[in-house]
N, C-alpha and C positions, 0 to 999 in steps of 0.2 A: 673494852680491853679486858683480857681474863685479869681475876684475882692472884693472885701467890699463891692460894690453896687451890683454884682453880690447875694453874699453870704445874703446879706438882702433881696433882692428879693426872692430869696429861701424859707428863712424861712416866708417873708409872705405868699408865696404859701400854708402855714401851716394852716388848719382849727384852729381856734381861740372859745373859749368855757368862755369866760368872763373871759380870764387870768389874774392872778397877780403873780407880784416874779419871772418874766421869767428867767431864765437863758440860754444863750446858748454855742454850743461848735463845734467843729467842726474838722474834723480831721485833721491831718498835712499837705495832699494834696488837702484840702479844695472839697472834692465831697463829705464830706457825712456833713450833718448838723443834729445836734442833741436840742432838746431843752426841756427843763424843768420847769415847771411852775406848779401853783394852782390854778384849776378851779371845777366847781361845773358837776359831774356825768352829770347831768340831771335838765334840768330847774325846775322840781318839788323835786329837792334833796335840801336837807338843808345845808348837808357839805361840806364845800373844800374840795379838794384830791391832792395831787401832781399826775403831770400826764406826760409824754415825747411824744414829734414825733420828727419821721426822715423824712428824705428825701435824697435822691440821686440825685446828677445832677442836681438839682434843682426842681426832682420829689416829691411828696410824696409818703412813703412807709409804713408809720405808722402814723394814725392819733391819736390823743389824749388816751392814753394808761395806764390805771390809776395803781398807786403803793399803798403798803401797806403789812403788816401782821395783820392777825389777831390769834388775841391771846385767849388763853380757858378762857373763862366767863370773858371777859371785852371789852365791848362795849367805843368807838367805835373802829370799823377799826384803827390801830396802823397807822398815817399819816390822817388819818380822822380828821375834823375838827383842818385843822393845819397852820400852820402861818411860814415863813422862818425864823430863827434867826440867821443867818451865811452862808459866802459861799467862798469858796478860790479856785481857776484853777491855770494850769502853763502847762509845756510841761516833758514830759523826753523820757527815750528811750536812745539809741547809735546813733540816727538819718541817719540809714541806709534808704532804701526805696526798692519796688517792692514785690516781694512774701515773704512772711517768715519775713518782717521788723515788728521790735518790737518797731519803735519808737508810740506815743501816747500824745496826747491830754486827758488832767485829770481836774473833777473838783469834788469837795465835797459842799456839800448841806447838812445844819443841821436846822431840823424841832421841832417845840414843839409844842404839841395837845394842844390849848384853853382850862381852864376851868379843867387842870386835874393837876396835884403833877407833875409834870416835867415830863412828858412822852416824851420822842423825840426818833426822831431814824433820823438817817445820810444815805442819799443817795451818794453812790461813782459809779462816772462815767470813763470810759476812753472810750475816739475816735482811734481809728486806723483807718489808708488809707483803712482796706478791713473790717471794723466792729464795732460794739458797745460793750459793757460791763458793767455791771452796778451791784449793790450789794447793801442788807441794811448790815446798820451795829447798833446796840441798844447798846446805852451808856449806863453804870451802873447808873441806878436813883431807888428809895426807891420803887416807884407803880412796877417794874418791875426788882427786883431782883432775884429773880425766873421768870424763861420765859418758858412760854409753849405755843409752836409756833402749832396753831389749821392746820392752812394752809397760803400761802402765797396768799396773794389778788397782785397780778402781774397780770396786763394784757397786750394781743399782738392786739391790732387794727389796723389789715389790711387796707392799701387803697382798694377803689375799685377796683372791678377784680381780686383779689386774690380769687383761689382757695379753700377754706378754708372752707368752709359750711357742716355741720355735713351727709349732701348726698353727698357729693365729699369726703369725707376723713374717713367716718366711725364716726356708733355712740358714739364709746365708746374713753376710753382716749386716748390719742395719745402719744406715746413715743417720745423720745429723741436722737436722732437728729433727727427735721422736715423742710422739703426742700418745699420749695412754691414757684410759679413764682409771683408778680407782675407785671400782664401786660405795657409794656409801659415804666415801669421803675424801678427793678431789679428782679434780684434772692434773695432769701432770704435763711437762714437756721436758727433754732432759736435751741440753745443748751444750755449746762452747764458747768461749771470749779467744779467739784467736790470736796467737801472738806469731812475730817470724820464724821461720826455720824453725818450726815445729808443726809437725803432721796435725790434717786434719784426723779426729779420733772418731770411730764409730763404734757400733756396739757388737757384743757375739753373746750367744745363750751361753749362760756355765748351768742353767736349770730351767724348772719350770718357771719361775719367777724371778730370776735373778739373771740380768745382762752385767756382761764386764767390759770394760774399755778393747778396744783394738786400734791398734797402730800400724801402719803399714812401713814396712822397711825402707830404709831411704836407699837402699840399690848401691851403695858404697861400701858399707863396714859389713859385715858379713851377722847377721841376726839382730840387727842394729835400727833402730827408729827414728834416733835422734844423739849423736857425736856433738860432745862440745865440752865446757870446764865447770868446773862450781867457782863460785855461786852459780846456782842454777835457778828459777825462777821461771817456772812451768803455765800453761794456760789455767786460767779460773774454767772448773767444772761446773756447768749451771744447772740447778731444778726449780724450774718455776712451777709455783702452785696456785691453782685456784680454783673458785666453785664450781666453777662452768669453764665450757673448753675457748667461747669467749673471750674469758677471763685473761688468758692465755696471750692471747694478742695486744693486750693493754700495759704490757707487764713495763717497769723501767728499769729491769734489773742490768740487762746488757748497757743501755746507756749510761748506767750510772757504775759501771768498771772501767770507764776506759778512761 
């Protein structure tokens, strides 16, 4: 199990993007480090965004990865221009361990947009030894009682050396489950915990190393993905990590969400 001095090292090995509000987490066995914070896209961007990296072993595997939904005809970005106003972690699980263990590291993150009638939305986390998982969840507030989810602004930012570039993988979207090496330091797979009446999500290049979620329109509401109310309570986004792409097959992180 990493040390405390170990495990902060770690996370500073994490590209830093003018963070505030970091939260971090980390799984039971302390190899994977997860962290969550608000920083700005792009030196010429205006707004905050909550964003996450991991790391394995003390590697990076995902650098600064930004979160959100957006939502039909309302700017901005759903976590755009937002501010922390809460956060609570703790541990659960049976506290078994090795393939198939369901125990996890959990935290919750509750955000509200600047400048708008209460708009927030809750990010929910959990660590497992062999993976991440994460979800929004849209509290019931007056701007967003009706919710018409356009697409999710989720994204995966590779470290360098992953495979990932719209010439190594194809130009078009990329389905569900996608397996990637990161050289040097792991396997990845990025997937879904499916829930009803809500689309399966794939992937589309925004870069050389960075995939974003894509949604396909439900063919009813007009730029629309997903119609429905708050509370809203979104599918868990998965990354499972591990040494080998083996590894990957062993994982108990899907069994141990549902």
């Amino acid at each position: 199990m990493l040390t405390r001095t170990v495990f902060i090292a770690a996370l500073a090995a994490l590209p830093l993007a003018a963070q505030t509000d970091t939260l971090s987490l980390a799984s039971p066995d302390g190899q994977i480090q997860f962290r969550l914070s608000i920083s700005l896209p792009h030196e010429d961007y205006a707004l905050l965004r909550p964003g996450y990296e991991i790391a394995f072993r003390g590697k990076p595997v995902f650098e600064t990865s930004y979160l959100g939904l957006r939502i039909y005809e309302q700017d901005p970005i759903l976590g755009e221009n937002t501010g922390l106003i809460g956060h609570k972690s703790g541990t659960s699980g049976p506290g078994t361990t090795g393939a198939g263990a369901s125990r996890y590291n959990w935290l919750v993150a509750e955000y509200m947009q600047n400048g708008s009638l209460g708009r927030r939305l809750t990010v929910e986390v959990r660590a497992f030894n062999d993976g991440i998982a994460f979800r929004y969840v849209v509290p019931k507030t007056p701007p967003l009682d009706e919710l018409l989810i356009s697409d999710e602004a989720t994204e995966f930012h590779f470290a360098a050396g992953a495979r990932v570039s719209a010439a190594e993988t194809g130009a078009g979207e990329i389905k569900l489950p996608f397996v990637t090496e990161v050289p040097g330091a792991a396997w990845v797979e990025i997937t879904e915990a499916r829930i009803p009446k809500y689309p399966a999500m794939g992937l589309q290049h925004l870069g050389a190393s960075v995939l974003g979620s894509a949604l396909p329109e439900n063919g009813v509401d007009p730029d629309t993905a997903v119609a429905t109310v708050t509370p809203m309570t979104c599918p868990w986004r998965v990354i499972l990590v591990a040494p080998d792409r083996a590894g990957l097959k062993e994982s108990g992180v899907l069994s141990g969400l549902q």
